[in-house]
DSSP file (Angstrom, degrees, kcal/mol; ACC not computed):
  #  RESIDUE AA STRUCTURE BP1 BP2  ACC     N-H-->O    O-->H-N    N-H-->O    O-->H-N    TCO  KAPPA ALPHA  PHI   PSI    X-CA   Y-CA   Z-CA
    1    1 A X              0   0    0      0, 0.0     2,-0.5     0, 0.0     0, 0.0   0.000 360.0 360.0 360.0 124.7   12.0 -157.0  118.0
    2    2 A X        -     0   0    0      1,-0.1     2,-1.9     2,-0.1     0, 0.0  -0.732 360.0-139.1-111.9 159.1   11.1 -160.0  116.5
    3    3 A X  S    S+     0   0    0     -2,-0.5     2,-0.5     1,-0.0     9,-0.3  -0.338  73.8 103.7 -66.6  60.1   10.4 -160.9  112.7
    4    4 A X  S    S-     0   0    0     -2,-1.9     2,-0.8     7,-0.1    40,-0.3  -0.958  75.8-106.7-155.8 134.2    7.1 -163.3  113.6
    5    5 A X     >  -     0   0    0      5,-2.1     4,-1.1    -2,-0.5    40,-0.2  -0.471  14.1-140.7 -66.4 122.2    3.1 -161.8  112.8
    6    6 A X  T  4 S+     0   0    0     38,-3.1    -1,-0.1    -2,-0.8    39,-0.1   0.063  94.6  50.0 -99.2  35.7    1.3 -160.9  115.4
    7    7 A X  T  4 S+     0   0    0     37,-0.2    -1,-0.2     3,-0.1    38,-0.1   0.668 126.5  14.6 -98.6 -34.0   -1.7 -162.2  114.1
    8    8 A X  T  4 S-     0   0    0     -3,-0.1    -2,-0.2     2,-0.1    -3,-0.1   0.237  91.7-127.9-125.2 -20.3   -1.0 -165.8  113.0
    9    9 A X     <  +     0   0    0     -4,-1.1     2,-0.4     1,-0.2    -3,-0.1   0.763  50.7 160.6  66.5  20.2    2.3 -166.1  114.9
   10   10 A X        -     0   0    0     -5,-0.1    -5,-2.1     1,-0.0    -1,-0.2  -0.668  15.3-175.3 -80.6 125.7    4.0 -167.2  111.7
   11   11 A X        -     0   0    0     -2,-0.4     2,-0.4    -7,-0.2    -7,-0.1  -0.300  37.9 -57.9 -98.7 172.9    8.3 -166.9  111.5
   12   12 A X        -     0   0    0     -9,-0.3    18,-0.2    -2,-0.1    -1,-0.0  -0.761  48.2-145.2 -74.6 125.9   10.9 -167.4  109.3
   13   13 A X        -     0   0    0     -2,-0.4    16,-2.2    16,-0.4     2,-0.5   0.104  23.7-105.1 -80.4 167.8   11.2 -170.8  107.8
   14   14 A X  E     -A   28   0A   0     14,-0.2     2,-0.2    12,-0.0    14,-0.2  -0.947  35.3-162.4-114.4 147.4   14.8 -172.5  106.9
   15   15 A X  E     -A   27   0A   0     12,-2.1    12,-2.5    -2,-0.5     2,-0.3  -0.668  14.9-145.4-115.8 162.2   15.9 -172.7  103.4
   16   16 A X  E     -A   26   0A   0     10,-0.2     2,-1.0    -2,-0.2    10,-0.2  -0.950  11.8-176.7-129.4 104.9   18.5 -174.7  101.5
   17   17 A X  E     -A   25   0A   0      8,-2.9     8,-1.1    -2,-0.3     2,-0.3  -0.845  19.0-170.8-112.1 106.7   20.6 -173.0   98.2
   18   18 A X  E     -A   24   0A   0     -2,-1.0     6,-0.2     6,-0.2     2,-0.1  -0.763   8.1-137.7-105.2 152.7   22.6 -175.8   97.0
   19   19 A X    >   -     0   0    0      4,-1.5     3,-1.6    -2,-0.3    -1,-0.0  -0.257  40.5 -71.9 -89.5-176.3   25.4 -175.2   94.3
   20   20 A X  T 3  S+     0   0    0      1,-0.3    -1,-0.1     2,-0.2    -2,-0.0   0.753 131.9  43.7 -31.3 -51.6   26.4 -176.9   91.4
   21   21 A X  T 3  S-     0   0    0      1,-0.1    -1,-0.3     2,-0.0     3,-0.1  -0.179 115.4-108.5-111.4  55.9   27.9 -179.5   93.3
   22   22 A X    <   +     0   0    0     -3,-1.6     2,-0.2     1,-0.2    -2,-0.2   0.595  58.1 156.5  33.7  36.2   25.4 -179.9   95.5
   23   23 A X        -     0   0    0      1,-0.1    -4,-1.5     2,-0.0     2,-0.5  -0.617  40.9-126.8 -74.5 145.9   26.7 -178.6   98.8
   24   24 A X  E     -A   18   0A   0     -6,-0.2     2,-0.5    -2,-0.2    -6,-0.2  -0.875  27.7-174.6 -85.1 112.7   24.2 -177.6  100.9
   25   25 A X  E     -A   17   0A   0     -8,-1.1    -8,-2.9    -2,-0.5     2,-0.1  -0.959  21.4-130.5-134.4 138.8   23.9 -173.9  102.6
   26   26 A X  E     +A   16   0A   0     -2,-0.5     2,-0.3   -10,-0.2   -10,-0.2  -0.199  28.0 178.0 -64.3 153.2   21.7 -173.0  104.7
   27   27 A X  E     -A   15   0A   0    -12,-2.5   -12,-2.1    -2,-0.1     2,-0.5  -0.960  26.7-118.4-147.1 157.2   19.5 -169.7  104.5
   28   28 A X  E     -A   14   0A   0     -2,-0.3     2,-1.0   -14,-0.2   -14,-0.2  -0.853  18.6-165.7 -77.6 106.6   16.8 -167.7  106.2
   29   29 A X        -     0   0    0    -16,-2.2   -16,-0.4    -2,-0.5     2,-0.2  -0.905  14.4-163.0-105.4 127.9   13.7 -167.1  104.5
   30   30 A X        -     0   0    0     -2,-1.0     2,-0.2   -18,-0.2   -18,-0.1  -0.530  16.1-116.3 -89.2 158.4   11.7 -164.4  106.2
   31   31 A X        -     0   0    0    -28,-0.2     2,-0.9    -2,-0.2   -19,-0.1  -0.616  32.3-103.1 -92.8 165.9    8.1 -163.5  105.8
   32   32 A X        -     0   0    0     -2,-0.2    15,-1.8     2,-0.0     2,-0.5  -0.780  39.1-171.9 -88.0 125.3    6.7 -160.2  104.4
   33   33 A X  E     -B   46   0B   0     -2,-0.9     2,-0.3    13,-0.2    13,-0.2  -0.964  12.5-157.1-116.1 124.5    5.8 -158.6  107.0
   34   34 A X  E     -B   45   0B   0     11,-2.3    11,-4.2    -2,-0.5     2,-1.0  -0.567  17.3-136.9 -94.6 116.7    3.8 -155.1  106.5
   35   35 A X  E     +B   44   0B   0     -2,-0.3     2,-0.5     9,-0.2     9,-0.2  -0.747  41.9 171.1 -81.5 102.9    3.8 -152.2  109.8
   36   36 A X  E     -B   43   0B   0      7,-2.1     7,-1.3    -2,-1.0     2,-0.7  -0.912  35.3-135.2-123.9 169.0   -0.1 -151.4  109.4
   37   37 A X  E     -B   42   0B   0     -2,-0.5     2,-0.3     5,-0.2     5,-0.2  -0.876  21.7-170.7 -96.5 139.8   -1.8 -149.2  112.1
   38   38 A X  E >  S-B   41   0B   0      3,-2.2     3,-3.8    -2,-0.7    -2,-0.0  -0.855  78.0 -20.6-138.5 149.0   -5.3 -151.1  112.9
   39   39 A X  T 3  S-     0   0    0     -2,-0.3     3,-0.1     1,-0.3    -2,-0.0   0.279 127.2 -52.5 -28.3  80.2   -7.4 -148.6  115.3
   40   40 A X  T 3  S+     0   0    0      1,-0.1     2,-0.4     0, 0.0    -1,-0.3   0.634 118.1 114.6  62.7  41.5   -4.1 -146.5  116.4
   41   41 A X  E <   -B   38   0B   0     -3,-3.8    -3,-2.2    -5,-0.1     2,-0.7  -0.984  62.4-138.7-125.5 119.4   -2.4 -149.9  117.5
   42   42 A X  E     +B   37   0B   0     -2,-0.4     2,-0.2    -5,-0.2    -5,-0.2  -0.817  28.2 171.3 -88.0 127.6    0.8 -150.9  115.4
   43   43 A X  E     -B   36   0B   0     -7,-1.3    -7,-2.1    -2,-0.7     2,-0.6  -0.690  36.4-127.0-108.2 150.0    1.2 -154.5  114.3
   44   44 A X  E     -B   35   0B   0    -40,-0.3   -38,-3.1    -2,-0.2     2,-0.3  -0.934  37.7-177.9-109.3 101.8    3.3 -156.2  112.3
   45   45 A X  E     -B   34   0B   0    -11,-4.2   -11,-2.3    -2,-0.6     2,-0.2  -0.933  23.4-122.6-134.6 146.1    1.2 -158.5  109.7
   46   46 A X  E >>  -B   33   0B   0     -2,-0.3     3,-2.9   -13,-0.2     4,-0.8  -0.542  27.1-109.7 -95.7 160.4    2.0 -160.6  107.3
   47   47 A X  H >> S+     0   0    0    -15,-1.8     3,-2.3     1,-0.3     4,-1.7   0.846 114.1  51.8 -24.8 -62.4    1.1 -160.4  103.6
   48   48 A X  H 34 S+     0   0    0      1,-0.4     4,-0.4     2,-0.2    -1,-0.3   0.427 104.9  47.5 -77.8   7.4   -1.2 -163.2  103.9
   49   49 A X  H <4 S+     0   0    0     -3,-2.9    -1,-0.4     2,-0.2    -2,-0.2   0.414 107.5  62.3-121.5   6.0   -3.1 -162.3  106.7
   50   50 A X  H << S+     0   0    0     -3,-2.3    -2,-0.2    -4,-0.8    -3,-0.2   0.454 106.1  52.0 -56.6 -17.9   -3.7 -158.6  105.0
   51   51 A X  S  < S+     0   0    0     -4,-1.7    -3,-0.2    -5,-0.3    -2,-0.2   0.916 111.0  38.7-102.7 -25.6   -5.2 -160.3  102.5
   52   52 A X  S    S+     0   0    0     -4,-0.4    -1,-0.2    -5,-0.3    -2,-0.1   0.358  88.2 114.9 -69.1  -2.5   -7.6 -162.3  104.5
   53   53 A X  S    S-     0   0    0      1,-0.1     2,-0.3    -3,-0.1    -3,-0.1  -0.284  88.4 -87.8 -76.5 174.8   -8.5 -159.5  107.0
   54   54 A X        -     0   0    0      1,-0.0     2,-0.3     0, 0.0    -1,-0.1  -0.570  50.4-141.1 -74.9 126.4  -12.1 -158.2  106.9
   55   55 A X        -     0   0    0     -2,-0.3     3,-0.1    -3,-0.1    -4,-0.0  -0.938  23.9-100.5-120.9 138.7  -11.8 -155.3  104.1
   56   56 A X        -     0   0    0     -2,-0.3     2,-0.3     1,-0.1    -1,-0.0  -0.110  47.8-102.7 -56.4 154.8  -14.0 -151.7  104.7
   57   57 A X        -     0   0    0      2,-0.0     2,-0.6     0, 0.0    -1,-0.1  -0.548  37.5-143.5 -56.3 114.3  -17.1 -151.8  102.6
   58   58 A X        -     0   0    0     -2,-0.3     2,-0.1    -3,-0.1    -3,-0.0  -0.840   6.2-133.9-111.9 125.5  -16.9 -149.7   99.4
   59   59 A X        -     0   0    0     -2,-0.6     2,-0.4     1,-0.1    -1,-0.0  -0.324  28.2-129.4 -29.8  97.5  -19.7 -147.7   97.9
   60   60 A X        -     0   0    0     -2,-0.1    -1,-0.1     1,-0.1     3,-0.1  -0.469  19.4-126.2 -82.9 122.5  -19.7 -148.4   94.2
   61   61 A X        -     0   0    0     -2,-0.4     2,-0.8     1,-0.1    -1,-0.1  -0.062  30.1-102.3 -47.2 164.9  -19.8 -145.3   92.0
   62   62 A X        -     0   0    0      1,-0.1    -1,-0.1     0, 0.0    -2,-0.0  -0.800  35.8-114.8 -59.7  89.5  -22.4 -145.0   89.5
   63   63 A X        -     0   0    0     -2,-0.8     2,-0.6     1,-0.1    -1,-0.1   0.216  27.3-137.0 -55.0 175.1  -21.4 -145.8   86.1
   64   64 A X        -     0   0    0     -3,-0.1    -1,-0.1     0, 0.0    -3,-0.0  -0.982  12.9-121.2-145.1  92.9  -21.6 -142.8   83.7
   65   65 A X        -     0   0    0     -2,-0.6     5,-0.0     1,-0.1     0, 0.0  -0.268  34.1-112.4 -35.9 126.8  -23.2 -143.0   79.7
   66   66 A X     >  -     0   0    0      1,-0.2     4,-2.6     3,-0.1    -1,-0.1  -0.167  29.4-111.6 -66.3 173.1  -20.8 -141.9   77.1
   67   67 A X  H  > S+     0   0    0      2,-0.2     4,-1.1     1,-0.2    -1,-0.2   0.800 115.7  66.3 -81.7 -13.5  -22.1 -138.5   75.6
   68   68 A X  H >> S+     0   0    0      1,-0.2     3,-2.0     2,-0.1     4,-0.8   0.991 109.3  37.4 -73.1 -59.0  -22.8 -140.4   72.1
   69   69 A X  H 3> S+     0   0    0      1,-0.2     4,-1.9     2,-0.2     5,-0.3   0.794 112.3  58.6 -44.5 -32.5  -25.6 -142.5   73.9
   70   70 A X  H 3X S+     0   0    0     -4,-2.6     4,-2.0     1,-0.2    -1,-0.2   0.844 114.5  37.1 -46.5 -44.7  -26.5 -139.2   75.9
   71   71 A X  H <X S+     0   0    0     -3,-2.0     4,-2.0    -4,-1.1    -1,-0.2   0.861 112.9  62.1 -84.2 -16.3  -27.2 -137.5   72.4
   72   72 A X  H >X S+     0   0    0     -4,-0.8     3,-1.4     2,-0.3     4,-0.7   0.992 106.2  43.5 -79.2 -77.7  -28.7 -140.9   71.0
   73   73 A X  H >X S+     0   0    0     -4,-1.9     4,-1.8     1,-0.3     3,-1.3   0.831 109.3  58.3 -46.3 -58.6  -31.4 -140.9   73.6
   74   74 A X  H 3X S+     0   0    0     -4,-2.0     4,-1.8     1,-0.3    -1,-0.3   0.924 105.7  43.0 -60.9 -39.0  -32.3 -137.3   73.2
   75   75 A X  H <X S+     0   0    0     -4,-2.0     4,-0.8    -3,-1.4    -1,-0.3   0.745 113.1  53.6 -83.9  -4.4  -33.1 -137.1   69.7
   76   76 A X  H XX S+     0   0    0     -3,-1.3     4,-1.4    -4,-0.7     3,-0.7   0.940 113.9  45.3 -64.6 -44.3  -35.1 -140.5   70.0
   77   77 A X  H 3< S+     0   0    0     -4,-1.8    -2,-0.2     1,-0.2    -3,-0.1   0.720 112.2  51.5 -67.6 -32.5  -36.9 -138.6   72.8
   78   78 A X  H 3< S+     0   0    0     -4,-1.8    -1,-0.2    -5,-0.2    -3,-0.2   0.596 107.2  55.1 -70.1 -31.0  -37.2 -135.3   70.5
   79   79 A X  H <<        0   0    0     -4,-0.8    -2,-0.2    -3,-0.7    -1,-0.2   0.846 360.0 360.0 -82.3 -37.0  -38.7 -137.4   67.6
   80   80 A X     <        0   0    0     -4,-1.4    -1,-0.2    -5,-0.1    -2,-0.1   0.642 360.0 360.0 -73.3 360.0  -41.9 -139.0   69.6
């Protein structure tokens, strides 16, 4: 299986970790790649194209008055 996104087709790059005295060794850098299930098909996606996908809509709750404004308003309402 290979290590590459199957949206963007983006791999692992080569990297260089040089020492003290500047030898050069080569390395792998991989991407992160994330298993998500997208309507009951698994893929392999990398961070950066989870973060660009189209994200579900969310309903925003209502916000809620604390109960000192709650009591505030009633006794203004109680006085008129």
């Amino acid at each position: 299986m290979a290590k590459k996104c199957d949206l963007c087709k983006r791999s692992a790059t080569k990297g260089a970790s040089r020492s003290h005295s500047k030898i050069k060794t080569l390395k792998r850098q991989g991407i992160n790649l994330q298993t998500k299930v997208i309507d009951g098909d698994k893929f392999k996606i990398c961070t950066t194209c989870l973060r660009t996908m189209d994200k579900p809509v969310r309903v925003k709750a209502k916000k809620r008055k604390p109960a000192a404004v709650k009591k505030a308003e009633k006794k203004v309402a109680t006085k008129k």
